[in-house]
C-alpha positions as CSV (number, residue, x, y, z in Angstrom):
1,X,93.9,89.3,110.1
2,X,97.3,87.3,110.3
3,X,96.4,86.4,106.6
4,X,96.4,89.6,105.4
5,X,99.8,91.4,103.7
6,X,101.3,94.4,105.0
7,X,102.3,97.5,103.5
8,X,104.7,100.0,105.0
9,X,103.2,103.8,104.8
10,X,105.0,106.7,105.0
11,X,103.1,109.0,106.4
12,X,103.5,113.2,106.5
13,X,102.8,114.1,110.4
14,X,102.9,117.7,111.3
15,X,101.1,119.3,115.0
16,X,101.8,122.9,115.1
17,X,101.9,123.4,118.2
18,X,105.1,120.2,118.9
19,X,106.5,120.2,115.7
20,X,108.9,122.9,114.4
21,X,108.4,121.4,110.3
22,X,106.7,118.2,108.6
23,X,108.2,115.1,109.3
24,X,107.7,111.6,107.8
25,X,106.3,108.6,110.2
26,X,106.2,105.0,108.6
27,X,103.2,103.0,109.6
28,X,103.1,98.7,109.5
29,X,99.7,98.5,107.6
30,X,97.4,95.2,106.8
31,X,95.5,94.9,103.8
32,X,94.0,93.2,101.7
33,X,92.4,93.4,97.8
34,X,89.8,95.8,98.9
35,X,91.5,98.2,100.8
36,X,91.7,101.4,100.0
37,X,94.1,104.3,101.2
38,X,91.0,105.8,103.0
39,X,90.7,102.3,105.2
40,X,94.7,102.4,105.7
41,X,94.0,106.1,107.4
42,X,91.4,104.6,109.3
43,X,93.7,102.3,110.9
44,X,96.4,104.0,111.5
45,X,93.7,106.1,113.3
46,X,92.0,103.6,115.3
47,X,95.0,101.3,116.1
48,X,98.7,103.2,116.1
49,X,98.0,107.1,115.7
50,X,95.0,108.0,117.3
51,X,96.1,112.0,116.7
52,X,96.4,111.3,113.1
53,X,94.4,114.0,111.1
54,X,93.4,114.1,107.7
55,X,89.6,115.3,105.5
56,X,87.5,112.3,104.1
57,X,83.4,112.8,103.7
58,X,81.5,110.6,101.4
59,X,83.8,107.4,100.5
60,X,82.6,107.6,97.1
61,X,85.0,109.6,94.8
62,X,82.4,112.4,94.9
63,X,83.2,115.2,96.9
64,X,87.2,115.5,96.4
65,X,87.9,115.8,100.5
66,X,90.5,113.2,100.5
67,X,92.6,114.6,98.2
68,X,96.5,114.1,99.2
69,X,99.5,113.1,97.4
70,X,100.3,109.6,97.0
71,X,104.4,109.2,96.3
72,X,104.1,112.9,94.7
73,X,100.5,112.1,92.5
74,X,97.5,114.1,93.4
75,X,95.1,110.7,94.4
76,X,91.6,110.4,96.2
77,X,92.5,108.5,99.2
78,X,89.0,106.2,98.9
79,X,89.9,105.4,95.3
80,X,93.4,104.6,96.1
81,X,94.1,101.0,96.7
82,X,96.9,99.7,98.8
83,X,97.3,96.7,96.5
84,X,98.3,99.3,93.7
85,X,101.8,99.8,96.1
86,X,103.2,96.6,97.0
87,X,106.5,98.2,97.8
88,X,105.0,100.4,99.9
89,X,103.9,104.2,99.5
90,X,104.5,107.9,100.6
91,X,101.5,109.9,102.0
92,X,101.7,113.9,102.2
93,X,98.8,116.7,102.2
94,X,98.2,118.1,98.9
95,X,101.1,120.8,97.5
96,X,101.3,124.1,97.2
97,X,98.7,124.6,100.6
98,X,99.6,125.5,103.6
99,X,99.6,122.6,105.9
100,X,96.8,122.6,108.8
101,X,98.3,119.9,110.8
102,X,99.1,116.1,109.6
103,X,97.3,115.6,106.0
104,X,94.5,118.8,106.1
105,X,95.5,121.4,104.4
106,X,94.1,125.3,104.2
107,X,91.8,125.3,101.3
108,X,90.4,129.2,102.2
109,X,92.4,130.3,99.2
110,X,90.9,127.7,96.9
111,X,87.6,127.7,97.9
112,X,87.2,131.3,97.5
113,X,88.5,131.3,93.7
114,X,86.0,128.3,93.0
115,X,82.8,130.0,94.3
116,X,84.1,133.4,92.7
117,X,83.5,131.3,89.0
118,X,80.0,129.8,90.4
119,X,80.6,126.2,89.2
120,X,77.1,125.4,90.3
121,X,73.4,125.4,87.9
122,X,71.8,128.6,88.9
123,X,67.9,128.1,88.5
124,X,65.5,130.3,86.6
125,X,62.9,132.5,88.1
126,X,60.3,129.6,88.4
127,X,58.1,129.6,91.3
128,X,57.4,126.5,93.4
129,X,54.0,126.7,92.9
130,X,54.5,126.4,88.8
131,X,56.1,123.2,89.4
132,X,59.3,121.7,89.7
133,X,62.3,122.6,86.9
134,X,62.4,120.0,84.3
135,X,65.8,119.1,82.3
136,X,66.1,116.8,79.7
137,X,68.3,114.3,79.1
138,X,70.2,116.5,76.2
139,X,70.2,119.4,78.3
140,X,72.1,117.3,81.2
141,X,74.1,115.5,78.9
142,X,75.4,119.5,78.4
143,X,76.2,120.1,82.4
144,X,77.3,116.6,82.9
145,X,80.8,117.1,82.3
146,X,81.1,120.0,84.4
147,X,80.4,116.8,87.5
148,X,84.0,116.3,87.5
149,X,85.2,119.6,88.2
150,X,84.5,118.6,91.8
151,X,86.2,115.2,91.8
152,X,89.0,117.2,90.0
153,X,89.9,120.0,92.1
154,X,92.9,117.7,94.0
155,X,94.4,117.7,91.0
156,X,94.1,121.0,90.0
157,X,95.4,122.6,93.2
158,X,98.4,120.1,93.1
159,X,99.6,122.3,90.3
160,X,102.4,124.9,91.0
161,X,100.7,128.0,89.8
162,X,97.5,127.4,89.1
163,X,96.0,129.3,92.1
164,X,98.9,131.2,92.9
165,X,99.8,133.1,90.0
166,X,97.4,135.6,89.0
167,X,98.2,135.1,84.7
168,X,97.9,131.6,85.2
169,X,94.8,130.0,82.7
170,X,92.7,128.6,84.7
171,X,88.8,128.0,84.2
172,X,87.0,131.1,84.3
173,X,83.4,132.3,85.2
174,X,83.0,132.5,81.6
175,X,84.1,129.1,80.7
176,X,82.2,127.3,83.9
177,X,79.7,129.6,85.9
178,X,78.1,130.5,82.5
179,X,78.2,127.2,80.9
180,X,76.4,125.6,84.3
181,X,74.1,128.3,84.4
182,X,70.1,126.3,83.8
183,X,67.8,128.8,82.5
């Protein structure tokens, strides 16, 4: 590991119950070619900052949990590389949240307005026993842009108004709900 390079992090820290606002905490980070923001968090974790608190789940650039901001850019922390910041980098929880503790945010607000559009394929009225629902490939070719919207949603929430503001455009039930809906 002496081989490695290091990369200086700063890193948002907030505990509600010590900390009267968010403060900034710079971290001494290894790397190397491969590692990702994700693996930096890891360490910091299991080596300096064992308190350190932040949302990954599948590593894969699927899901959208480790949305943060990256030196004020909505990034997915397992497809952000540490080699991409030689001069070291600025970690905060996503904006325009309210801050949990450390990098997790409250996402009740968000979550609500995307299940109230149903981004999701809602089945037909098939039984089980008629056999499985069949797609084909120009029919998913249709819904397979709609895939993003998950990988998406840091971005989208990084935007000032976008969730706040009730006049705000934003993707509708009409626009997604309907156009995911598999009949």
């Amino acid at each position: 590991m002496d081989d490695m390079k290091h990369l200086k992090m700063e890193i948002m820290r907030y505990n509600p119950e010590t900390d009267s606002e968010p403060h900034l905490v710079t971290y001494d980070v290894p790397y190397d070619e491969q590692t990702s923001l994700l693996d930096a968090l890891g360490y910091i974790k299991d080596n300096l900052a064992p308190d350190l608190s932040y949302r990954w789940s599948c590593r894969m650039a699927i899901c959208g949990s480790c949305g943060m901001m990256v030196d004020k850019v909505p990034k997915l922390a397992c497809k952000t590389f540490l080699r991409e910041y030689p001069q070291g980098m600025k970690v905060e929880p996503l904006g325009n949240f309210p801050i949990e503790r450390d990098l997790v945010v409250d996402m009740t607000h968000f979550i609500e307005r995307l299940e109230a559009i149903k981004p999701y394929i809602i089945g037909n009225d098939r039984k089980p026993s008629e056999g499985p629902n069949k797609q084909t490939p120009a029919q998913m070719a249709k819904y397979h842009q709609f895939f993003r919207l998950y990988q998406l949603w840091s971005v989208l929430c990084s935007l000032p108004t976008i969730w706040t503001e009730p006049r705000v455009h934003r993707p509708s039930r009409d626009h997604i709900g309907r156009a995911l809906q598999f009949r």
